[in-house]
Each structure stands twice: as C-alpha cells, then as structure tokens.
VMD Tcl script that draws the C-alpha trace (Angstrom):
set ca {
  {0.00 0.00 0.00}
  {1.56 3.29 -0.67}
  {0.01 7.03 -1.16}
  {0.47 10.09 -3.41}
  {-0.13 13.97 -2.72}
  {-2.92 15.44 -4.12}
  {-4.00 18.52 -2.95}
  {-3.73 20.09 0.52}
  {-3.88 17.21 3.02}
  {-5.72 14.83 0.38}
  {-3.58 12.00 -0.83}
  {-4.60 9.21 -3.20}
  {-3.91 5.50 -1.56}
  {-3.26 2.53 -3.55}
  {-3.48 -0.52 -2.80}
  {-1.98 -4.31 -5.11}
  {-3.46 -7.20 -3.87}
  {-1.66 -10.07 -5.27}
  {-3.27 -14.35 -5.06}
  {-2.22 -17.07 -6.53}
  {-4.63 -19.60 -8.93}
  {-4.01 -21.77 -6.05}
  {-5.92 -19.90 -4.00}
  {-8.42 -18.09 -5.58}
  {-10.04 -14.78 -4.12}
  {-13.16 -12.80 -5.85}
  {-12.09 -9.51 -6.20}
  {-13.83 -7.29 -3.73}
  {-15.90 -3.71 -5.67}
  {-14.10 -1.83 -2.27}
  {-12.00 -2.63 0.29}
  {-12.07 -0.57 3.75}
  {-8.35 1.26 5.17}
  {-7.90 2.23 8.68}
  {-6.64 5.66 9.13}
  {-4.96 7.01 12.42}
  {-4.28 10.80 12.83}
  {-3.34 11.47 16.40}
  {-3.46 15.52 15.41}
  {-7.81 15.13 14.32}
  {-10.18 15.63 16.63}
  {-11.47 12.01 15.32}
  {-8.28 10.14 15.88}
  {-9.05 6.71 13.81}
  {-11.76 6.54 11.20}
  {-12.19 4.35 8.04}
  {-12.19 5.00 4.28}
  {-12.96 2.95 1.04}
  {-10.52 2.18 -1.22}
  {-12.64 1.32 -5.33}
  {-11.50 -1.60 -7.37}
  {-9.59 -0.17 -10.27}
  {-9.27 -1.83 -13.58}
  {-5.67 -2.19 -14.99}
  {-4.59 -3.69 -18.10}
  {-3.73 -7.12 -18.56}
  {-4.62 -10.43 -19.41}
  {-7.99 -10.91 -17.78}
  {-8.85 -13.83 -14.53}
  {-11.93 -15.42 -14.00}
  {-12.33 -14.14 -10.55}
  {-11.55 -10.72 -11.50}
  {-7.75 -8.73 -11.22}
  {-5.18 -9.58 -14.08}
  {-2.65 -11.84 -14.45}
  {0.78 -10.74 -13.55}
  {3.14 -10.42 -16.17}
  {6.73 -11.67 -15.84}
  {5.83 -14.83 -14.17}
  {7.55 -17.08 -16.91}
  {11.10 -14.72 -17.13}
  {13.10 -17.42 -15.88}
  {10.75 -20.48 -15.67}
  {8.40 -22.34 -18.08}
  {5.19 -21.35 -17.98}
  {3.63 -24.25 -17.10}
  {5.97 -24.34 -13.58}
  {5.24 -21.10 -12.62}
  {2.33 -20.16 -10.33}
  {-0.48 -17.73 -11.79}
  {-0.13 -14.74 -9.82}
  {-3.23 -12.28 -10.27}
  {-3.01 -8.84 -8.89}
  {-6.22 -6.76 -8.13}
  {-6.13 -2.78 -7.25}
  {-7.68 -0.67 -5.01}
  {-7.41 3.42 -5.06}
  {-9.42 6.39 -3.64}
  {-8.36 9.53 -2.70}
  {-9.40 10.81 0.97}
  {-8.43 13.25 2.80}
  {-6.51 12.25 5.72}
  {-7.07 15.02 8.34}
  {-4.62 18.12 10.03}
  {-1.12 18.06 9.36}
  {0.72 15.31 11.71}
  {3.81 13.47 12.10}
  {2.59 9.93 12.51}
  {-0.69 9.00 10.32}
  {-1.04 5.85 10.04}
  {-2.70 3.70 7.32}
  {-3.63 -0.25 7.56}
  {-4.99 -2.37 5.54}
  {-6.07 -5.96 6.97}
  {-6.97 -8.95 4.41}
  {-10.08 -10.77 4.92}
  {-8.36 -13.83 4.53}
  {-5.87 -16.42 5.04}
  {-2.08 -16.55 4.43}
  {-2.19 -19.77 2.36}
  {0.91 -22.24 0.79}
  {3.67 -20.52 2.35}
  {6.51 -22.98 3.90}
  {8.97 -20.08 5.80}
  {6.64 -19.15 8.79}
  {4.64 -21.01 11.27}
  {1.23 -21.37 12.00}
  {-0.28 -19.74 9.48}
  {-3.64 -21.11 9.81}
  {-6.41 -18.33 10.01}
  {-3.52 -15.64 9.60}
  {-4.13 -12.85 7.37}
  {-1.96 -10.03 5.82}
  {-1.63 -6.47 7.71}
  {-0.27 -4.17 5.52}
  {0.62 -0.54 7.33}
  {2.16 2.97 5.56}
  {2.97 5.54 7.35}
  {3.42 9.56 6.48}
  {4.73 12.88 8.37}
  {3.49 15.70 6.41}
  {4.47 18.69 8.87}
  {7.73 18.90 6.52}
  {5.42 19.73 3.48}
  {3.42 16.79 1.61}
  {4.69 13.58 0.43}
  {4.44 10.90 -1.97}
  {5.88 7.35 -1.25}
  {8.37 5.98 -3.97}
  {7.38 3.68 -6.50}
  {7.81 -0.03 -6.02}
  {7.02 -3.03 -8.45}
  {5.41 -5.70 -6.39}
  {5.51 -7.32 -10.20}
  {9.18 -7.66 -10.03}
  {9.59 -9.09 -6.38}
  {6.71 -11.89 -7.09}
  {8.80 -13.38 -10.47}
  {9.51 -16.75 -9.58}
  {12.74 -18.15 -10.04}
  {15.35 -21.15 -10.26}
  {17.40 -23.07 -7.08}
  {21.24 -22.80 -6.84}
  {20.86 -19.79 -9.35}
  {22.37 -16.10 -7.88}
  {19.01 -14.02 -7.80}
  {18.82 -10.48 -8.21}
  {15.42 -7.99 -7.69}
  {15.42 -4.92 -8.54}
  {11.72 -3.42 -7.67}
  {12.61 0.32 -7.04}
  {11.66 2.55 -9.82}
  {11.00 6.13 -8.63}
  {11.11 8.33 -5.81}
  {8.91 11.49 -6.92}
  {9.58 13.85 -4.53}
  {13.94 13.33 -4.37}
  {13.96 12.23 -1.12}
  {16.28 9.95 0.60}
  {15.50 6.14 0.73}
  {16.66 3.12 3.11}
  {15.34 -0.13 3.01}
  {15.53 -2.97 5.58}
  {14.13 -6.33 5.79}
  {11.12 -6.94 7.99}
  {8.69 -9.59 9.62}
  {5.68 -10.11 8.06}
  {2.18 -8.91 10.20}
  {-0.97 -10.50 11.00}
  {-3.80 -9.22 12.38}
  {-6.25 -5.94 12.97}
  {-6.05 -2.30 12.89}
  {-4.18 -1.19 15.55}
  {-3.05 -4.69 16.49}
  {-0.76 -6.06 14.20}
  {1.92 -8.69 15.33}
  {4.90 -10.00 13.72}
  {4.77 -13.80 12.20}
  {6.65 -16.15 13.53}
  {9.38 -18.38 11.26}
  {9.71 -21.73 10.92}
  {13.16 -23.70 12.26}
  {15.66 -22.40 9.90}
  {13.88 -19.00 8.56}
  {14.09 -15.61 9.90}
  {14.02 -12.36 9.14}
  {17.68 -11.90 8.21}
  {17.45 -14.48 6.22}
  {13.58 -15.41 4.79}
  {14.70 -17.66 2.44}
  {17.15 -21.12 2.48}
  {20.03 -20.00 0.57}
  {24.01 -20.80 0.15}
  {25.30 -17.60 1.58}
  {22.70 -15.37 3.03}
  {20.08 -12.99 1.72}
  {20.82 -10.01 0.79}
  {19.48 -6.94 0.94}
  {21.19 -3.50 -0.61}
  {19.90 -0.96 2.05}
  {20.39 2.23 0.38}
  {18.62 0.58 -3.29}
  {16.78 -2.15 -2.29}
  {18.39 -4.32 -4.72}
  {17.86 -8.10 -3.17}
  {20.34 -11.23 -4.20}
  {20.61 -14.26 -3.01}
  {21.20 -18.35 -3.83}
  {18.28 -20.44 -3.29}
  {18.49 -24.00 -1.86}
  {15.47 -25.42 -1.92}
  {13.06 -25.60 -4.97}
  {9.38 -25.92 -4.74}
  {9.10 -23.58 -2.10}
  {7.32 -19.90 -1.18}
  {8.55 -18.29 1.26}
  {7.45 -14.79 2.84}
  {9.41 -11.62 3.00}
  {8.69 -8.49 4.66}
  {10.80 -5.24 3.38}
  {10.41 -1.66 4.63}
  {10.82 1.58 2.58}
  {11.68 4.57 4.93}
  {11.97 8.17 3.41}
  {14.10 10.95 5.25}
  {14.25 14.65 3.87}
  {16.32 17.35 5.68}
  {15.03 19.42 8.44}
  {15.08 23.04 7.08}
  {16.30 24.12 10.25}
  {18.21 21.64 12.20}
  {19.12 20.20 8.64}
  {19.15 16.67 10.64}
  {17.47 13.75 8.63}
  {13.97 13.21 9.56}
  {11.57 10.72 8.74}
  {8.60 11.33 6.75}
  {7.30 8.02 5.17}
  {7.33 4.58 5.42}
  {5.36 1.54 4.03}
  {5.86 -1.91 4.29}
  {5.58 -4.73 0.81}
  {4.74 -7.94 2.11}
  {5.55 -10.67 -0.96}
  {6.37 -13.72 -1.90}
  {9.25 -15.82 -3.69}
  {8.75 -18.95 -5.54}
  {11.55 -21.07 -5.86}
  {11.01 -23.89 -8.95}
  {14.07 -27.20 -9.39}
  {14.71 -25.81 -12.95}
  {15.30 -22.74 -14.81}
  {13.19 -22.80 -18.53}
  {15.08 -23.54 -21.76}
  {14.79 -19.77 -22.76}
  {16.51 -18.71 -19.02}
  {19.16 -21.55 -19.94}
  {20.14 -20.96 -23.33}
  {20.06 -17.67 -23.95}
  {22.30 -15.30 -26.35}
  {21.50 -12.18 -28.71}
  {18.28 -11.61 -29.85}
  {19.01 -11.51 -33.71}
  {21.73 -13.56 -35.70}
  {22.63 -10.35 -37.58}
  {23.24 -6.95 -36.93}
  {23.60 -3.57 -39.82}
  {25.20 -1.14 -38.58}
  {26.96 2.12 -40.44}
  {30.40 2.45 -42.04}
  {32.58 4.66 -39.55}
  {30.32 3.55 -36.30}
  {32.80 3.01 -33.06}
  {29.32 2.00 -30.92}
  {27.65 -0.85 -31.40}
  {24.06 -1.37 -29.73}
  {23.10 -5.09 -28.89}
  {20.48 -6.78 -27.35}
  {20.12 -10.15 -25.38}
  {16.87 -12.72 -25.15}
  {17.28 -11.98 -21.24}
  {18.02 -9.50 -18.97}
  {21.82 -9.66 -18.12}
  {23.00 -8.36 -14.96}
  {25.46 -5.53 -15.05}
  {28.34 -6.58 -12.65}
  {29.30 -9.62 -15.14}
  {29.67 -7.51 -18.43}
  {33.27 -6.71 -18.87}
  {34.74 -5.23 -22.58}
  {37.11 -8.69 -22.32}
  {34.25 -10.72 -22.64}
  {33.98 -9.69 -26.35}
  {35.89 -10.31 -29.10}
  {35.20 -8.44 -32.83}
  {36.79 -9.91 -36.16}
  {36.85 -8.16 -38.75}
  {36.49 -9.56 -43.18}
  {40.02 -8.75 -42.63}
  {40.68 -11.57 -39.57}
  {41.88 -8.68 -37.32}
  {40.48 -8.20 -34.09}
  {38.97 -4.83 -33.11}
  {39.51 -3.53 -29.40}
  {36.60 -3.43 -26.98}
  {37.43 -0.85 -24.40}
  {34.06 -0.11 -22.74}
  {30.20 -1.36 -22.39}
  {27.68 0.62 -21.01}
  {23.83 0.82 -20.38}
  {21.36 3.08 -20.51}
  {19.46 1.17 -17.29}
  {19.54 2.32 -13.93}
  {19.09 -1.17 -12.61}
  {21.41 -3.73 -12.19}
  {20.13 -5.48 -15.13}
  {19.48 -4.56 -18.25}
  {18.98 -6.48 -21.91}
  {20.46 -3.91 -23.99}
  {24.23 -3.06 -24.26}
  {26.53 -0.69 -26.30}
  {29.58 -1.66 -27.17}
  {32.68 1.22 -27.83}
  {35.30 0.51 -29.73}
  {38.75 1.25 -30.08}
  {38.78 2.37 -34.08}
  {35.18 2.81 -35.74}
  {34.57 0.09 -38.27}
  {35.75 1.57 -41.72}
  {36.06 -2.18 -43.41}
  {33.12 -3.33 -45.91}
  {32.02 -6.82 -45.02}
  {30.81 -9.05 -42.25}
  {32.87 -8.79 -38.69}
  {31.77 -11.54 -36.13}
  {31.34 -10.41 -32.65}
  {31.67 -13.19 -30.11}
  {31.22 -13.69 -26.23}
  {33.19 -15.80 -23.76}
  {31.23 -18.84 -22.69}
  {31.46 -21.04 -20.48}
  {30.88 -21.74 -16.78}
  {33.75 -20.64 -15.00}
  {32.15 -17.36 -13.50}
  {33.61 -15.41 -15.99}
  {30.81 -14.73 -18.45}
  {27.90 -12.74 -19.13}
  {24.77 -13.98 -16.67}
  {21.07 -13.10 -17.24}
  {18.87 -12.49 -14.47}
  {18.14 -16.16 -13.83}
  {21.71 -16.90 -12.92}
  {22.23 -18.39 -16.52}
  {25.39 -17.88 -18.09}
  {24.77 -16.82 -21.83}
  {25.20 -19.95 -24.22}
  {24.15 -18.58 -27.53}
  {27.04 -16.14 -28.75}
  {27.98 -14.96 -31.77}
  {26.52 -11.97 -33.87}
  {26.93 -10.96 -37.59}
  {27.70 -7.05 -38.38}
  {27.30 -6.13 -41.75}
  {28.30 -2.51 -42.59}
  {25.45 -0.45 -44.53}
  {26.96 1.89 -46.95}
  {30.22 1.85 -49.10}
  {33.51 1.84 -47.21}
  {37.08 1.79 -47.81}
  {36.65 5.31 -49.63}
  {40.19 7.03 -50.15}
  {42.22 3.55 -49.80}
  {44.94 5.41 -51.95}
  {45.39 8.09 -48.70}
  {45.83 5.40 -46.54}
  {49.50 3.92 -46.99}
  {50.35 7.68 -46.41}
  {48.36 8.39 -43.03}
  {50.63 5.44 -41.53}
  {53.58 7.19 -42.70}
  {52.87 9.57 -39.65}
  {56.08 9.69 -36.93}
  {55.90 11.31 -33.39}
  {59.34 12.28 -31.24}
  {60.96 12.27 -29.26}
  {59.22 9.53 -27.65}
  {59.62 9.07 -24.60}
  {58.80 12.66 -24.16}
  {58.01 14.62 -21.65}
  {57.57 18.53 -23.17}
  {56.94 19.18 -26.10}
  {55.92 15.98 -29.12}
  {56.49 16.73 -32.53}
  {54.07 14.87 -35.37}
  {55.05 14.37 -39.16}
  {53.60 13.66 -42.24}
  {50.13 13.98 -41.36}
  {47.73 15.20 -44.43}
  {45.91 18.32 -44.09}
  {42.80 18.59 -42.50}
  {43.53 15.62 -40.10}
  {42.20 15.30 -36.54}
  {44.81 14.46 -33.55}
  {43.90 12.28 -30.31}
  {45.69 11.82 -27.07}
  {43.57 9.08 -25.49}
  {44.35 6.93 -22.16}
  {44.94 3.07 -22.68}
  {40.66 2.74 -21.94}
  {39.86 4.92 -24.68}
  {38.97 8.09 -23.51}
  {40.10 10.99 -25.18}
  {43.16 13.57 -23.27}
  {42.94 15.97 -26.04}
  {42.32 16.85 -29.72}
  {43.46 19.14 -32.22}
  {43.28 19.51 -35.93}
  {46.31 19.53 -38.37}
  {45.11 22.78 -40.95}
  {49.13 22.98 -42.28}
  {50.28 20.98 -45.55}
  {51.39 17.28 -45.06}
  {55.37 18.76 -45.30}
  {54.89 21.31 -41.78}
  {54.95 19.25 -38.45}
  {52.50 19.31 -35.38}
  {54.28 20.33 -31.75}
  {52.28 19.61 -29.27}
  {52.69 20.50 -25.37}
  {52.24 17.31 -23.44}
  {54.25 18.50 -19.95}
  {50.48 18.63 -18.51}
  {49.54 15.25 -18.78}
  {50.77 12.30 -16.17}
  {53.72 10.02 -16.33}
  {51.98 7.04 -18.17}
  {51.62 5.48 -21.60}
  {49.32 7.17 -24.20}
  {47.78 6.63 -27.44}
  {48.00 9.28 -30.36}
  {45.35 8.60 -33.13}
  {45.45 10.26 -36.45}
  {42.87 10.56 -38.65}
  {43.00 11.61 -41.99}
  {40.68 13.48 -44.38}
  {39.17 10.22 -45.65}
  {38.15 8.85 -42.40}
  {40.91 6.41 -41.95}
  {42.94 6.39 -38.22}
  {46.36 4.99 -37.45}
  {47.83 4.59 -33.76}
  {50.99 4.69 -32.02}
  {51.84 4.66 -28.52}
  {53.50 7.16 -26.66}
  {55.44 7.31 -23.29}
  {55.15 10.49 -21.54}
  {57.76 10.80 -18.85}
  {58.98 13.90 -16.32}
  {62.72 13.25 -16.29}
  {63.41 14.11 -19.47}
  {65.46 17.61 -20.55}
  {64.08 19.40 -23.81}
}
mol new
graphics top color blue
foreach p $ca { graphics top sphere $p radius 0.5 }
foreach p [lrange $ca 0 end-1] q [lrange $ca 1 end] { graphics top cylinder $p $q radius 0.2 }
display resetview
C-alpha cells in the first residue's frame, strides 16, 4: 500500500493485492483502510478504497494476471499470480507526524513454507506519512518484479525500485511479516531455519542492498514460497536543524517462488538476432540479449570483434542506458570505428567458470555470436591510406613538447588513455610537409595513445610514453 499527494492534506492510496490460482479470491468492488491521525479531533476513522481496472490479461475471478511470471521459468511451472487494485483519494485530516494507514486482508495466508502457523492468519499491511515537513508521496515499487519466480542454486537479483517522486532519501531494511487488525498487528513467527535476516534457504545469506533495495541471493530449496517483509523509509532534511527526519514509510509484504529448474529460454540464452547492420565509420555498437543480463558480469574482455580482414577490433568499454542492475540492452565502444566493408563476427566468452555474461536467472549466456554487416560503401580514399601510416611522433619518450610528421591536411589528432577516452584533440590545418608540436608537460607520467585521422576517415595509432625526467 503506498500514497500520493494530491491537494492540501488529500492524498490518493493505492493498494496491489496479489493471489495465486491456487488460491483463488473474488475480487472485492471496495475494500475498507484504517486511518490514524493522532493531530484530528477524530483520531481513527475508516475509508474505502474502489477496485480499479488495470490492463492485462484478464482472470476469471476478476484482477489480471501478472506479467513476468515465466522470465526465468516455463510457464507451465510457474504459479499464476493475479493482482487486483484498489485506489481512492481521501483526505486524511490536520497536518501530523505519525498517520497511520492499515490495511487488513479478509483472509488467510495460504501455501507458504517459511513461517509457522499460518492457519487463520491474514496479511496487515501498514504505511505511514509525516506531512508537517510539506506533503509527500511514497516511492514507487514493483510488487511485479519481487513476485517473479525463479530457479534453485541460481544467484538471484530484484530490482523493484523505480521512482522516488519527490527526491527524497530512501533506506530499506528487511522486515517480519504482520498479521492481524487495525491497531493490532503482530509479527509472524518463522519456521526452524527462517528468519528475518534471512527469509529464504540460501548458500550464503540474503541479501538486501539498504540504500537501493536491490535483493540477491542463492536459493536452496526448490518448490518452495517463502514470505518476505521489506520496509521503505523516506528521510528529507530538516530546514532548520538540517538533521534527517523521517517522513514516510510503508511496508511490501511478498512472496518468492523457488522452482528445481530454470526454462530452456533462461538456460540458453544469447543475442536476440543472428545479424546486426550497422553504419560504415560507427565506433558503438548497440546489442540486445533474449534476457536481462546483470550488469556486474559484463566486462569489454568478454567480447571479441573480427573483422572480413581476420583482425580483431579492441573493446574498451560497455555501457547501459538502465539504472538497474540489469538490463537487456548493451553498447559496445570501440577502439577504431569500423571503416572495413564486409561481415565482422562479434563473439562472447562462454562457459561456466564465473567469468561470463549472466542473465537475471543466474544463466550464463550460451548462444554467442553476432553478424555485423556494414550499410553503406567503405574503404573510400584507400589510396590516402599507406600515407596516413607514414605519420612519426618524437621524441618519444617525451616529456615537453611531441612533434608529429607527415600527417595530411585537414587531419584530426587524439591523445587518449589506454581505456579509450580521449586527453585531447586538435586539428592539423598545415600541408602534409609542416609538423604538429604539441605540449604534453600537462599530462601524467603514463603510456598514451596518439590517433590520427585523416581526411578520408581512416585512423592509425601509435603509442606514446610520456615521462617527467626528461630535458628538452
């Protein structure tokens, strides 16, 4: 359950109820909320929150089925999850710094193997706000995301945070799980084995990232659901005392399914074409995988480009656009752009040595090779080329002042570090015959690359050592 400002003290509260086909639950036309505003001169009363209508793939009992249920196992393993949702907006009484909001489920915590004695338990959901720092709206959490079931002996990641409107800071910690009524809520207790550190049987712990919310863990046991608890708290700056103060909190109650196997899509997994076009002079190369892969195992030595020529072209970086830690789109930089016609192969490292690209299931990727075909005509101005490699730089190592010959008119100079990234440019406007001094006594003690590249698009490198204890 979270809530969003309005107007004045009016905020708009949302509820997701998630079941399972397992055990089925009509979708209620309202659902009451208890409210609890110390600062009104009613302390507690009760609103209605209206079934909503959201798109999706319709259920018999009302709600839609949640997508994403099938990312990592077959479809016919994983349970039906149906989500139904609840919104009204109410106005929640004088400014106060602790209004409560519950929510209590009619009914019964059902097929859930982590805590104990669950019979006749229901869910108690609470959110909390402290508007007398100015209104608030709690961040945006996918309760999609943290119900995806998933694969034993895999490394799991969730990443369910999406937004925090109002640029706040966030901490999350992990939580028990409550039964019972307005006003009375209790923590569950956990079966042998379970607690709230650690919800869920894994290999080494379950973690929880406390300033992203980012979960991971290694599940043991398959065929299981367990239930986990996690707490959102937002703190914003006292204008005054400029000390952190609280202002928000809510709690998602969820559930993760653990199945034996991973599905043959979440096993054997690659690009998501065979072939790739891509322009003549491009140095970035956009790519896209069947699954999301998680960020921390994508390294520029995992790839390898050939060229029609059977020469390899550097990686030196990969980046995302994604702010999670998984993504299923990638673009590649390269050392040189691509200035060859015909077909280079990209490849990735395989294997299962922990040393490879893995999707979100904990799959390493199996399918790995890619096809780039260059659209439009290249190798223009061939004839310019055996010249542009004629280029010389000295003294080297130097430390001063670096002198460059026999570059053609109208080329552009680079001083790049080993990774790429460009020190410093210029442009060569003087006839191939008149040298280039440049003043290098700025840059570190290090090795360097100077790229030249002429008129016609073509580039040639050499390295260059730049050293202090030289005398010019």
């Amino acid at each position: 359950m979270t809530y969003e400002h309005d107007h004045d003290t009016f905020y708009t509260l949302k509820l997701y109820v998630v079941h399972d086909s397992k055990s089925p639950v009509p979708a209620n036309p309202s659902v009451p909320v208890c409210i609890t505003n110390p600062c009104a001169p009613v302390s507690s009363f009760q609103v209605t929150l209206d079934s909503v209508s959201v798109a999706g793939t319709p259920y018999s009992n009302g709600g839609v089925y949640l997508p994403g249920a099938d990312l990592c196992v077959s479809d016919s393993s994983a349970v039906r999850y149906y989500i139904y949702y609840y919104e009204n907006t109410v106005d929640l009484g004088p400014y106060c710094a602790n209004i409560t909001m519950e929510w209590e489920a009619e009914c019964c915590r059902t097929h859930v193997d982590n805590l104990a004695s669950i019979s006749g338990t229901n869910n108690l959901i609470t959110a909390r706000l402290n508007n007398t720092l100015g209104p608030n709206s709690l961040p945006e959490y996918s309760i999609i995301e943290l119900m995806r079931p998933i694969c034993r002996n895999r490394v799991t990641y969730y990443d369910a945070f999406i937004n925090e409107p109002d640029g706040d800071s966030l901490y999350f910690y992990k939580s028990p799980v409550y039964t019972g009524q307005c006003g009375i809520g209790q923590p569950m207790d956990f079966n042998a084995g379970y607690s709230v550190s650690d919800p869920v049987l894994s290999y080494d712990g379950y973690h929880l990232n406390n300033s992203t919310g980012v979960i991971d863990f290694s599940p043991i046991a398959s065929e299981k659901r367990s239930s986990v608890g996690i707490v959102i708290e937002e703190y914003r700056f006292h204008p005054i005392t400029r000390q952190p103060v609280l202002i928000g909190s809510f709690i998602t109650d969820f559930v993760h399914h653990i199945v034996d196997y991973c599905s043959n899509e979440a096993e054997h997994w690659g690009f998501d074409k065979d072939t790739l076009v891509i322009s003549c002079g491009d140095s970035i190369i956009p790519i896209t995988f069947t699954k999301p892969v998680v960020h921390t195992t994508i390294d520029p030595t995992d790839f390898r480009l050939i060229g029609p020529n059977s020469v390899a072209v550097p990686v030196i970086d990969v980046s995302t656009t994604s702010s999670k830690v998984y993504s299923d789109r990638a673009y590649l930089k390269l050392f040189n752009p691509l200035l060859d016609s015909g077909v280079f192969a990209l490849t990735i490292k395989t294997g299962m040595d922990g040393n490879s690209l893995t999707n979100v299931c904990g799959s390493d990727i199996s399918d790995s090779i890619l096809y780039i075909h260059i659209n439009g005509r290249c190798n223009i101005g061939l004839q310019e080329s055996t010249t542009l490699h004629d280029f010389k730089l000295y003294p080297n190592p130097a430390s001063g002042l670096l002198t460059l010959s026999g570059i053609q008119k109208g080329s552009e100079i680079a001083i790049m570090d080993l990774r790429g990234s460009v020190l410093a440019s210029y442009r060569h406007d003087f006839e191939k015959s008149t040298p280039h001094v440049l003043h290098i006594d700025k840059l570190q003690e290090g090795i360097y690359i100077v790229k030249v590249t002429g008129p016609y698009g073509q580039s040639s490198l050499q390295k260059l050592v730049k050293s202090s204890s030289l005398i010019q």
